[in-house]
MARMI-304611 format. One record per atom (N, C-alpha, C): x, y, z; residue in one letter. Coordinates in steps of 0.001 Angstrom, whole numbers, padded with zeros to 6 digits, always signed. Layout:
// MARMI-304611
XYZA;...
//
This chain:
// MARMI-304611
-045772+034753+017309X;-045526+035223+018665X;-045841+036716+018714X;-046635+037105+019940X;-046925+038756+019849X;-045860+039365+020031X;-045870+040707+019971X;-044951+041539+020745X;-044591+041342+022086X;-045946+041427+022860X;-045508+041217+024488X;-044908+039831+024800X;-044827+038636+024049X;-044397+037677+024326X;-043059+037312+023891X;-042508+037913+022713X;-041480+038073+021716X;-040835+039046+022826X;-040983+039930+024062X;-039979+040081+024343X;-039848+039790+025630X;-040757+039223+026532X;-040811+038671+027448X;-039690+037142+027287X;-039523+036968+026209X;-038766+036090+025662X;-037366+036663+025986X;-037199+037454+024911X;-035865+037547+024907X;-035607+038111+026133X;-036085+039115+026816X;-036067+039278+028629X;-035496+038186+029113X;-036069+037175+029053X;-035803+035985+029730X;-034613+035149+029468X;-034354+035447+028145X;-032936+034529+027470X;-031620+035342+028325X;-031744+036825+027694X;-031094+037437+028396X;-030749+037198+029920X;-031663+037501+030722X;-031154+037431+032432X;-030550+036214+032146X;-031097+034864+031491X;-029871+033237+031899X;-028544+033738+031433X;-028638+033959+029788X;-027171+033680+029260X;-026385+035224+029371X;-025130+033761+030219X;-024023+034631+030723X;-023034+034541+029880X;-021906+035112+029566X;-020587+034767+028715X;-020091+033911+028901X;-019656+032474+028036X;-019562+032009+028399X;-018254+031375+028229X;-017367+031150+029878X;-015684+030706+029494X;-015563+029631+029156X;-016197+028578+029114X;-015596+027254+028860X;-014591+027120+027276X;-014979+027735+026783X;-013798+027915+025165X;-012564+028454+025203X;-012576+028809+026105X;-011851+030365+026644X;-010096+029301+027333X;-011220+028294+028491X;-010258+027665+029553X;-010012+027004+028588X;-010813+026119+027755X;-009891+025388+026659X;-008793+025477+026069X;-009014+026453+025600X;-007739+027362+024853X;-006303+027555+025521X;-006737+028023+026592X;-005771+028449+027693X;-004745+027402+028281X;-005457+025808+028047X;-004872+024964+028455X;-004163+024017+027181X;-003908+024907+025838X;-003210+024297+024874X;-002187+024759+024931X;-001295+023874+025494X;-000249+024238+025570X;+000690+023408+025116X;+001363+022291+025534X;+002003+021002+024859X;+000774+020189+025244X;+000610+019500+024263X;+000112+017965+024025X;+000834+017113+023636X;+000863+015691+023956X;+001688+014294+023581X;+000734+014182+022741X;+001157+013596+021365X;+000386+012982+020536X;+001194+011932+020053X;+000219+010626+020446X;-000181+009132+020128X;-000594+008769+019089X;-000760+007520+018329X;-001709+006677+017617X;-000902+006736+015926X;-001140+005414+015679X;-000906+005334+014738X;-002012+004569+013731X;-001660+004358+012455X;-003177+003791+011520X;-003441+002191+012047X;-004677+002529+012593X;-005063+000789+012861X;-005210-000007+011573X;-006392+000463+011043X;-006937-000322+010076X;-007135+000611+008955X;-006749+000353+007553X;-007133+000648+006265X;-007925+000053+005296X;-009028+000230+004988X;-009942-000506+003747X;-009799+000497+002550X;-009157-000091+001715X;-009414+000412+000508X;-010640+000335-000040X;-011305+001271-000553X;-012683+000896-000836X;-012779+001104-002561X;-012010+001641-002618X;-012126+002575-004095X;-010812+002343-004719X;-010520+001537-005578X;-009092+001495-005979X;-008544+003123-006931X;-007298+003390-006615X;-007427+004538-007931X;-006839+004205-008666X;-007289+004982-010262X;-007474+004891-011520X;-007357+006527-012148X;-007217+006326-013523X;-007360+007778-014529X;-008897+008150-013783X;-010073+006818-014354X;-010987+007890-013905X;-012113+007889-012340X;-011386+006759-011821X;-012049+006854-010190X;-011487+007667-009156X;-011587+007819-008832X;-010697+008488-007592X;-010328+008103-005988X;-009074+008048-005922X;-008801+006921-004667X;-009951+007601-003298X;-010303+006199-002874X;-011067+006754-001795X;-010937+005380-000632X;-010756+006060+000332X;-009992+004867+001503X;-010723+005281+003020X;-011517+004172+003509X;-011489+004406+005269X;-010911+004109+006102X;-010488+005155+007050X;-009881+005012+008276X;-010046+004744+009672X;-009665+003977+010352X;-009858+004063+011578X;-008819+004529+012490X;-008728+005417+012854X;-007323+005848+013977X;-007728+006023+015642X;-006688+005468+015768X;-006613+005503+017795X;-006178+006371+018179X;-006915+007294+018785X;-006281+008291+019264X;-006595+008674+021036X;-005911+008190+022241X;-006353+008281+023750X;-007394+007460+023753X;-006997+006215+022856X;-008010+005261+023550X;-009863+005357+022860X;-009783+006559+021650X;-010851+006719+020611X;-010525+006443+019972X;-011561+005747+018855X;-011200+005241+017347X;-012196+006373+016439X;-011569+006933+015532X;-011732+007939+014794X;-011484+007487+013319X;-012880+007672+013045X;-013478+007221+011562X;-013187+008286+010501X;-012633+008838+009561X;-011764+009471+008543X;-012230+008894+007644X;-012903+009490+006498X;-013115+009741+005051X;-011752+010147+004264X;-011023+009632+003624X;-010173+009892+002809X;-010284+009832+001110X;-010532+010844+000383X;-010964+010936-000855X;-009556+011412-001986X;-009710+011117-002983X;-008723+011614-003753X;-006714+011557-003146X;-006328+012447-004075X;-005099+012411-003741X;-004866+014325-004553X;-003610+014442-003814X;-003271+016006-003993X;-002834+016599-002525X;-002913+018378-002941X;-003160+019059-001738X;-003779+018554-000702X;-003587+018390+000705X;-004762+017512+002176X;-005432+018961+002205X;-006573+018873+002564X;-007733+019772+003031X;-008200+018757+004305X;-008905+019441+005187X;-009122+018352+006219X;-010769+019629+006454X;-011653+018875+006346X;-012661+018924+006924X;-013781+018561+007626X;-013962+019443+008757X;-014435+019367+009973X;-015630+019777+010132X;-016687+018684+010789X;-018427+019015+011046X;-018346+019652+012029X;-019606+020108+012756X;-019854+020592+014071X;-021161+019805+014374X;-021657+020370+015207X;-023289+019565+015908X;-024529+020116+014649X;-025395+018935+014726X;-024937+017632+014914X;-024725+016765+013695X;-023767+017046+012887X;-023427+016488+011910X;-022516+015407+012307X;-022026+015178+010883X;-020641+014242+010728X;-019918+014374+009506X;-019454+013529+008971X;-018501+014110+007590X;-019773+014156+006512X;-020561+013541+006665X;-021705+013422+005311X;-022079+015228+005150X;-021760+015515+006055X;-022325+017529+006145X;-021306+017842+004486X;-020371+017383+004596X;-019238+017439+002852X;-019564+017138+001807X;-020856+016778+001662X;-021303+015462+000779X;-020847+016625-000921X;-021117+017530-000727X;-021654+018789-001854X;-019773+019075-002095X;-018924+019020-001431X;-017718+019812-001375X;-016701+019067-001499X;-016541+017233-000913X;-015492+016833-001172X;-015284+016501-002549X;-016656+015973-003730X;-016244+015629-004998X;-015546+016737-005998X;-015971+018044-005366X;-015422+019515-006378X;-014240+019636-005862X;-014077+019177-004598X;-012429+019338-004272X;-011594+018467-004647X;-011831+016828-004846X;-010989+015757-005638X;-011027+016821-006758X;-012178+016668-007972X;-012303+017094-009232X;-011067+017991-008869X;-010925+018914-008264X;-009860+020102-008259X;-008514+019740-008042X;-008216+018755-007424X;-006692+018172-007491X;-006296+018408-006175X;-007244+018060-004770X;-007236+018212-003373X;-007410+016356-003122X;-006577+016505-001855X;-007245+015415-001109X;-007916+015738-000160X;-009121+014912+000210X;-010263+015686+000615X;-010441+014430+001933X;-010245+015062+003484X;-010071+014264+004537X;-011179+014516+005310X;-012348+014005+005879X;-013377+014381+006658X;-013941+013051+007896X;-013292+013906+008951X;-013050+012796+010019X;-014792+012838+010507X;-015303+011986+011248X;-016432+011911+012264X;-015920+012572+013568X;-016173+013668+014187X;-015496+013771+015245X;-016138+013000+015963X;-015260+013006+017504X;-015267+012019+018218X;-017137+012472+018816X;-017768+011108+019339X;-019181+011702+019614X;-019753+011355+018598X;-019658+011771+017366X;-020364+011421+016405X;-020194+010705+015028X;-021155+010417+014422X;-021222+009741+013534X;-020566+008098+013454X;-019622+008236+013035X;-018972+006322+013159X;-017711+006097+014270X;-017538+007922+014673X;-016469+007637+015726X;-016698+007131+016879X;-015921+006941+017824X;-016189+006508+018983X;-017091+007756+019880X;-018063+007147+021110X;-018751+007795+022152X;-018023+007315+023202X;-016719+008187+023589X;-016192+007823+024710X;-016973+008857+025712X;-017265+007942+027537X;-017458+008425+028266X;-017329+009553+029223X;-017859+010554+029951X;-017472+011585+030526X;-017573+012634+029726X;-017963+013994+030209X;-017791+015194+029610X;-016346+015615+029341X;-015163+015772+030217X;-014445+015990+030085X;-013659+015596+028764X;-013958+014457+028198X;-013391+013427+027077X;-013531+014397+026053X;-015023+015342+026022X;-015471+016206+024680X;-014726+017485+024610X;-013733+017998+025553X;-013018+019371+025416X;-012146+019502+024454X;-011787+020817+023826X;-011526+021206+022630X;-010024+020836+022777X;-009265+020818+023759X;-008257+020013+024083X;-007932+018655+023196X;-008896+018007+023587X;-008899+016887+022666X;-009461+016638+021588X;-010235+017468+021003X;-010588+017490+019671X;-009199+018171+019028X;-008331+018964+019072X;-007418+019521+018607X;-006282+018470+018718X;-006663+017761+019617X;-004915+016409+019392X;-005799+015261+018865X;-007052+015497+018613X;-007636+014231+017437X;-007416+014816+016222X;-007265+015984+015560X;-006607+016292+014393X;-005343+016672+014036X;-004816+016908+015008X;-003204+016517+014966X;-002986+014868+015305X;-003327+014358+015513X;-003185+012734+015493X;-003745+011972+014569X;-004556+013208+013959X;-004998+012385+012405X;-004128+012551+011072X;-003343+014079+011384X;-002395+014343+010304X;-001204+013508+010799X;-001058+012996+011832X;+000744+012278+012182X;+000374+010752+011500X;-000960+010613+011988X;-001487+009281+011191X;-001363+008664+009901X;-001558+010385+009102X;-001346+009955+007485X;-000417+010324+007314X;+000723+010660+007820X;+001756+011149+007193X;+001934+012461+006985X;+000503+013529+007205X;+000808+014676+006870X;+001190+015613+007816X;+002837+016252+007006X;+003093+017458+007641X;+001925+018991+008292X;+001358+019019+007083X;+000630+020442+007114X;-000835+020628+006359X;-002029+020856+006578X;-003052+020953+005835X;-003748+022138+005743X;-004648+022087+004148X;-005773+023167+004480X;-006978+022829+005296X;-007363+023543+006211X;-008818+023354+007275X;-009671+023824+007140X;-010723+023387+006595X;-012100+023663+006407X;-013045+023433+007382X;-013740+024120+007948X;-014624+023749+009462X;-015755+024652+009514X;-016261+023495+010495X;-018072+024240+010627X;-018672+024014+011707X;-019290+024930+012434X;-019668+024858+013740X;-018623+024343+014477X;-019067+023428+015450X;-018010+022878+016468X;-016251+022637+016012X;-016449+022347+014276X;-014904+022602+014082X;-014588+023524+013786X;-014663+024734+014095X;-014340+025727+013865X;-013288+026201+014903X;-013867+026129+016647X;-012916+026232+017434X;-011702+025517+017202X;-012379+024096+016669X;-011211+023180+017371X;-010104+023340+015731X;-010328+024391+015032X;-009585+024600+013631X;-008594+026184+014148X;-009789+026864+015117X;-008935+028394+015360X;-007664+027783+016557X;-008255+026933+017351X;-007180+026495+018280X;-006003+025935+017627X;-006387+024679+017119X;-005134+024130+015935X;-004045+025215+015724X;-004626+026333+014634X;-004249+027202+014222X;-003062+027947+015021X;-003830+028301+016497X;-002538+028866+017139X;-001884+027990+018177X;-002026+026679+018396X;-001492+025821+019485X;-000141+025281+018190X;-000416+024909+016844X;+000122+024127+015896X;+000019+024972+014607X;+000689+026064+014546X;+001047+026702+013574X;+001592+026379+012335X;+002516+025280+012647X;+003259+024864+011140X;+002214+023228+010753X;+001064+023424+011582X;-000004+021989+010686X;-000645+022439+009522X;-000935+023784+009923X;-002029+024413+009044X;-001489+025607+008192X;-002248+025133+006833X;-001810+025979+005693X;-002375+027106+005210X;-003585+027278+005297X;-004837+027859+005271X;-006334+027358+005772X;-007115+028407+006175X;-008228+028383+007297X;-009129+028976+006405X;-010166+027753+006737X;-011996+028470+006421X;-012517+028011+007399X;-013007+028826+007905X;-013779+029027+009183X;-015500+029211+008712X;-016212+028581+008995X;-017783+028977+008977X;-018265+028844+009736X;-019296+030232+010243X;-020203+030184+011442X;-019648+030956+012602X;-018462+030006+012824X;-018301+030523+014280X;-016947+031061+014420X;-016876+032485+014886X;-015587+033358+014928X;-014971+032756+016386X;-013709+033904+015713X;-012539+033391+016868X;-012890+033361+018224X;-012373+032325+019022X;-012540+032130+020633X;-012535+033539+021335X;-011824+034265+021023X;-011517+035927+021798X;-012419+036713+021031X;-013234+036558+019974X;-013576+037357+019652X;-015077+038190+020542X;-014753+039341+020465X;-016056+039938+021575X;-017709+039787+021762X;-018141+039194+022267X;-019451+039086+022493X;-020341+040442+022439X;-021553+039874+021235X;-022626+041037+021142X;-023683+040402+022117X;-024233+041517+022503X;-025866+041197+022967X;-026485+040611+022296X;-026544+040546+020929X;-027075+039157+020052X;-026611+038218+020161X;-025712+038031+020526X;-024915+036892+020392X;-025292+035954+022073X;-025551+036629+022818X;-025910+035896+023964X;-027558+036249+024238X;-027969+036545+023309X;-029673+036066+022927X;-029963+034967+022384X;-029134+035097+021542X;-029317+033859+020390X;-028488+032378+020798X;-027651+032810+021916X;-027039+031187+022655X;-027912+030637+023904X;-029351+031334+023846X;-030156+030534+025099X;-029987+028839+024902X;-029861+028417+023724X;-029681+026606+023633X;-028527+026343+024781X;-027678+026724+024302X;-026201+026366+024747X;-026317+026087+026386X;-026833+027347+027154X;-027264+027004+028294X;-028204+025998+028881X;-029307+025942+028283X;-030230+024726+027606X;-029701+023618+027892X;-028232+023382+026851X;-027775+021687+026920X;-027213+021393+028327X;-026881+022288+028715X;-026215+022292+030265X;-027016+021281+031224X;-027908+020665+031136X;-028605+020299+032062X;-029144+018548+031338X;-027397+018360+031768X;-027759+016204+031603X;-029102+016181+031665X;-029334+015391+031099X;-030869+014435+031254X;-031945+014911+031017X;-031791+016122+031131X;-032827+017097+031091X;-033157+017768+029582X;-031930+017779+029104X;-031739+018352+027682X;-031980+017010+026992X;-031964+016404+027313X;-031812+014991+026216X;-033603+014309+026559X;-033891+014457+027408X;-035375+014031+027199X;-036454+015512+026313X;-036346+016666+026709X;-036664+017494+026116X;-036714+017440+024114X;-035250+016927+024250X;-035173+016783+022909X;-035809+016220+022024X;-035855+014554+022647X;-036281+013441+021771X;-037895+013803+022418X;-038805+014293+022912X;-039960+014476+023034X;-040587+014463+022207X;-041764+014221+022262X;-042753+013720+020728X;-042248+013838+019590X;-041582+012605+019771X;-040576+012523+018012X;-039910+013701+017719X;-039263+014259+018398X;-038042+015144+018745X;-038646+017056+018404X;-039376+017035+018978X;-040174+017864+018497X;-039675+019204+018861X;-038737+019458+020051X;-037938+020567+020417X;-037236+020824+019630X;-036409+019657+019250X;-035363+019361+018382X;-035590+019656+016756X;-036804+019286+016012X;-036944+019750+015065X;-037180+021677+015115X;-037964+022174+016061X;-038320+023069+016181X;-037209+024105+015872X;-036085+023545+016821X;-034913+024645+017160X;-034169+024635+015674X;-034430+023599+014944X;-033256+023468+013454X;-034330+024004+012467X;-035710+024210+012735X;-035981+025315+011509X;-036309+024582+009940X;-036116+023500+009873X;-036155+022421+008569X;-035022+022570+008337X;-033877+023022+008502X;-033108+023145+008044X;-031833+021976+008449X;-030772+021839+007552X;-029396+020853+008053X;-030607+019474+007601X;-030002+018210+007970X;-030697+016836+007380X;-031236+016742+008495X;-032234+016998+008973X;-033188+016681+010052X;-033083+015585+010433X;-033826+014202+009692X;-033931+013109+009537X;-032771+012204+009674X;-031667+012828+009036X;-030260+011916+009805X;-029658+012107+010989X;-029939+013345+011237X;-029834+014264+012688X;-030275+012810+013673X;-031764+012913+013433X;-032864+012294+014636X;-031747+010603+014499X;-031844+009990+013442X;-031880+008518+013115X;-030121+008305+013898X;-029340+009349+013555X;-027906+009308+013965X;-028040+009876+015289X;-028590+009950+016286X;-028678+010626+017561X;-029481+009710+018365X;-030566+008767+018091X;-030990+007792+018664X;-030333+006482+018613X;-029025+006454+018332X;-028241+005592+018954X;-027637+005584+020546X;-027849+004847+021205X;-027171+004723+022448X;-025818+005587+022372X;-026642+007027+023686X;-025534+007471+024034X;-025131+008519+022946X;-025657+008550+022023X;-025604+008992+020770X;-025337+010794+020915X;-027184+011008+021911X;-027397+012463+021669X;-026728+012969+023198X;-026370+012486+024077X;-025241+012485+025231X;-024351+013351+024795X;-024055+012238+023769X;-022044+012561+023760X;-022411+013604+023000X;-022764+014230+021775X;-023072+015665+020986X;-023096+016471+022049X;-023959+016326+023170X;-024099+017382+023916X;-022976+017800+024935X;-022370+016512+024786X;-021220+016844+026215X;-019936+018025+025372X;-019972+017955+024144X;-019323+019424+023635X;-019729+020781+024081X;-021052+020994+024261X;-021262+022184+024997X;-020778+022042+026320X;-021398+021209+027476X;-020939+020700+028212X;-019268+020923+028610X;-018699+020537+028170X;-017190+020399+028254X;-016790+021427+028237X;-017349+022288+026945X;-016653+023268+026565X;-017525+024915+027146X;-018337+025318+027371X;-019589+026019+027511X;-019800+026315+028367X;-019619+025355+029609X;-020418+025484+031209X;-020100+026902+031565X;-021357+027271+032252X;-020854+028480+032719X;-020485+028928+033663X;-019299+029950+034103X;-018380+030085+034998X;-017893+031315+035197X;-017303+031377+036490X;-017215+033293+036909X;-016267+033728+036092X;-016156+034952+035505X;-015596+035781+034901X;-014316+035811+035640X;-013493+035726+034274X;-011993+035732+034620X;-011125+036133+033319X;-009968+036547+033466X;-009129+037117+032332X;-009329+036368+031411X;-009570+036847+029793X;-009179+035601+028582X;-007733+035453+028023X;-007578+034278+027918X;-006007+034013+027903X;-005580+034578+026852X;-003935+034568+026641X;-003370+035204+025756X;-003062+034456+024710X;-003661+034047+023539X;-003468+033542+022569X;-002714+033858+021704X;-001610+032996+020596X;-000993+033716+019708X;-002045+034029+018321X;-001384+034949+017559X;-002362+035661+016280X;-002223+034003+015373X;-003454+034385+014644X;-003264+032946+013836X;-002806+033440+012817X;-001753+032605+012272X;-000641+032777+011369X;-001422+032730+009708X;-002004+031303+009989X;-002548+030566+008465X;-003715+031947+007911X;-003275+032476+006687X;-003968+033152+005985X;-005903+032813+006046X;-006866+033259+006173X;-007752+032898+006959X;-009121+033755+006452X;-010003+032741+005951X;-011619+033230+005256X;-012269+032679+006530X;-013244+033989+006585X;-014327+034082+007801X;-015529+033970+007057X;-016983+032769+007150X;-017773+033077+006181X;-018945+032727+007351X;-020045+033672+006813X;-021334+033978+007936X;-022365+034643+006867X;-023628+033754+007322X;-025052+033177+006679X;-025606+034198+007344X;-026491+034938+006483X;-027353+035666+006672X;-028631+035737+007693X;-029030+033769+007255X;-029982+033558+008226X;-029485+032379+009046X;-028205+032431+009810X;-027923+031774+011400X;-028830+032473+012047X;-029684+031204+012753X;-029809+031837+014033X;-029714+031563+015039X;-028133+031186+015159X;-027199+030678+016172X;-025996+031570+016458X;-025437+032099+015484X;-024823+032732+015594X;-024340+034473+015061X;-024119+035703+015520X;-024239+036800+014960X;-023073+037338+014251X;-022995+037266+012684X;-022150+037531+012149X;-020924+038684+012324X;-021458+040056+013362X;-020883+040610+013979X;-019144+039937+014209X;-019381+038822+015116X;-018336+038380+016133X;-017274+037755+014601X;-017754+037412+013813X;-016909+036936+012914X;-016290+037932+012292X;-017093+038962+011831X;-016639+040247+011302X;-015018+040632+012098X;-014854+040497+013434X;-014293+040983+014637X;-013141+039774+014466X;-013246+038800+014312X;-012062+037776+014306X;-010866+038338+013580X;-011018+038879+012512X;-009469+039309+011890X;-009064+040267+012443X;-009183+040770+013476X;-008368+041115+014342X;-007276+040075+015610X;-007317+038832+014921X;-006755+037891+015616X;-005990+037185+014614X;-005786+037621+013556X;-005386+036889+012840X;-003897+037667+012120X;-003046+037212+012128X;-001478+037739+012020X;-001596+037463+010031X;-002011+036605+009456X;-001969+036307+008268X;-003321+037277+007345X;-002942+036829+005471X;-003993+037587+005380X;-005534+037183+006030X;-006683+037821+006023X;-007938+037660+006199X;-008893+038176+005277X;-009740+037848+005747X;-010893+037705+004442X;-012265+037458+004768X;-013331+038285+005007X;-014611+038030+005540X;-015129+037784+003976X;-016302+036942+004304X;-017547+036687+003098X;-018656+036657+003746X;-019909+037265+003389X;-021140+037078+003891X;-021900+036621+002965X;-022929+034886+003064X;-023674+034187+002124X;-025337+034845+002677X;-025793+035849+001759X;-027077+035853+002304X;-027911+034854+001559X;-029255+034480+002320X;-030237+033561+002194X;-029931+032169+002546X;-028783+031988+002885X;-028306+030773+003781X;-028738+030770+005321X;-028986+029306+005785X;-029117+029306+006816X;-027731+028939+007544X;-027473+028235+008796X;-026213+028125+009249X;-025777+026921+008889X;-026245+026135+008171X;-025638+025134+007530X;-025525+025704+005788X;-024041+026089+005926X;-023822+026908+004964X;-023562+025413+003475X;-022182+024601+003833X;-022280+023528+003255X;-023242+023093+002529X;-024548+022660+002938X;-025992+022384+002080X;-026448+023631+001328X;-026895+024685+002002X;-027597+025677+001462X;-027067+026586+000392X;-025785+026797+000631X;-024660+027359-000830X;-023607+026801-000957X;-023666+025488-001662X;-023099+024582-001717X;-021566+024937-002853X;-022681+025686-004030X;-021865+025979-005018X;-021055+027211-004905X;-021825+028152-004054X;-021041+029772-003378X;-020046+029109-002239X;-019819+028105-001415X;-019295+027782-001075X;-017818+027096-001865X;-017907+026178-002772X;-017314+025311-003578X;-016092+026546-003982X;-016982+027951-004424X;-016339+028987-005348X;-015076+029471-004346X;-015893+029604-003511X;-014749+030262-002290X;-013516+029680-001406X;-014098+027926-001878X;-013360+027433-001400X;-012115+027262-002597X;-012180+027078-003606X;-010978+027195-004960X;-010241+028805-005110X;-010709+029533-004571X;-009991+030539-004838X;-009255+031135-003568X;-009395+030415-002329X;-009113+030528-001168X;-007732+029389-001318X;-007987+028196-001678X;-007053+027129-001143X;-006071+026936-002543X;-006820+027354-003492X;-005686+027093-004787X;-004508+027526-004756X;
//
C-alpha cells in the first residue's frame, strides 16, 4: 500500500470509528443476576488413574443454552475462556501443562460457538449473559471460586465477573484485551475499524465468506487456525451468532457517563502481543489502574494476538508462576 493510500485509509477508519459504549452499558447493567441450571448430562470420557488424567464432558443449561465445558484433570479450577472466533480447542497448548501442574483445567465453548448452543437474537450475546454463563458453570460444578484465564471476548466477560462476583474469582489473566474503563488511544480506534464493520447484519457475513472467505482470511493475517475458523463458522448460523457479540456488545451509541465499577479485587496479569493488530497494548498497560489487588503487566513480543498458539510455552511460564 503507498503512502497516499495508507493514509487515506486510516483517514477513513478514523472519521467511522467512534468510542464505543456497548461494553460500557453492559457492565453498568451487572448488577444482581438470578442464576439457574444445573448439570444435565455427564460423559465420562477418560476414567482417572495414577497415569491418565480425569477428563469429563459437560453439558449445562443455562437460560435455556446448553453449554459445552471441557473438564480436564482434578486440583486447583482454572476456568478458561476463548474469544472470536475460537472455542476451547484455542487451550489445546495450556490445558495438558496445567493438569501436569496439579490444576483442573475447565474450558467452556462460549455460547455462539463451537459445540455450544446458537441461541437467537443479538441481545442473547451481551456480556450480561456471558458472565451468568460462567457463574452458572461454577454453581454447576460445585465450584465456590476459580482461577480465570481469558482471551479476547473472554476477557470482558472475566474483568466483569471479577467485579460483579468478587468472591468467584481467585486470580485473573487477562490477554489482549484491557479493562472495560480503560481509556481509549487513537490507535486503538484505528485499529477497531472491524468492529464497526460487523455492525452491519448480512452485510458482514456475506463479505466474509466471499471467495472462500477471502476478507476473512485477509483480516487474520495466517494467523489463529484459519481453517477451523472457516469449517467451524460455516455451520448454520454459525458466523451470525460470533458476530452478534460485537453486535450486542459494540453498537455504537451517543456518549454518555461510564459507569462506576468496583476495583477488581482478584490479584491480576495483563498480557499484550507485540504484533496484535487488534488491539493497542497501551490500554492494557492503563488497566491496573482498576485493579484494587496486586497487578502485573507482561509484554510477549513477536506474538501475534493469538497469544495461546504463538507463545504457548512463554505463556504456560506465566501462567505457573501467576496461579501457583
Amino acid at each position: 500500500m503507498n503512502d497516499h493510500s495508507e493514509q487515506k485509509s486510516v483517514s477513513s477508519r478514523r472519521w467511522f470509528i467512534v468510542r464505543f459504549g456497548g461494553v460500557l452499558a453492559a457492565a453498568a447493567a451487572l448488577t444482581k443476576i438470578a442464576f439457574g441450571g444445573r448439570l444435565e448430562r455427564e460423559s465420562l470420557l477418560v476414567p482417572a488413574s495414577p497415569s491418565t488424567p480425569r477428563y469429563t464432558e459437560h453439558h449445562i443449561p443455562r437460560d435455556g443454552v446448553s453449554l459445552h465445558v471441557e473438564d480436564h484433570g482434578s486440583g486447583k479450577p482454572v476456568v478458561l475462556l476463548h474469544g472470536w472466533p475460537d472455542s476451547a480447542y484455542l487451550w489445546r497448548n495450556q490445558i495438558p501443562f496445567l493438569v501436569a501442574n496439579g490444576f483442573r483445567a475447565i474450558a467452556p465453548d462460549q455460547r455462539g460457538f463451537g459445540r455450544s448452543d446458537r441461541p437467537e437474537g443479538v441481545a442473547a450475546y451481551s456480556l450480561q449473559n456471558a458472565v451468568a454463563d460462567l457463574v452458572g458453570i461454577l454453581d454447576a460444578l460445585g465450584i465456590e471460586a476459580a482461577d480465570i484465564v481469558a482471551h479476547d471476548w473472554g476477557a470482558p466477560v472475566a474483568w466483569l465477573t471479577a467485579t460483579a462476583h468478587p468472591n468467584r474469582v481467585r486470580r485473573l489473566v487477562v490477554l489482549s484485551v484491557p479493562h472495560p474503563l480503560a481509556p481509549y488511544t487513537l490507535r486503538q480506534r484505528e485499529m477497531a475499524w472491524y468492529m464497526l464493520f460487523f455492525q452491519f447484519e448480512g452485510i458482514a457475513e456475506a463479505w466474509l465468506q466471499r471467495d472462500n472467505w477471502a476478507l476473512f482470511r485477509e483480516m487474520l493475517r495466517g494467523n489463529g487456525d484459519v481453517d477451523r475458523y472457516i469449517s467451524d463458522l460455516s455451520r448454520p448460523d454459525a458466523l451470525k451468532a460470533s458476530l452478534n457479540w460485537y453486535r450486542a456488545n459494540l453498537a455504537p451509541r451517543l456518549p454518555e457517563p461510564p459507569p462506576e465499577l468496583p476495583l477488581v479485587e482478584a490479584p491480576t496479569l495483563g498480557i499484550w502481543s507485540s504484533n496484535d493488530h487488534y488491539l493497542d497494548g497501551e490500554r492494557m498497560k492503563m488497566s491496573g489502574q482498576f485493579v484494587k489487588g496486586r497487578w502485573r503487566y507482561e509484554q510477549i513480543d513477536g506474538a501475534s494476538h493469538w497469544i495461546p498458539l504463538d507463545a504457548a510455552d512463554r505463556l504456560n511460564q506465566f501462567l505457573i508462576e501467576w496461579l501457583g
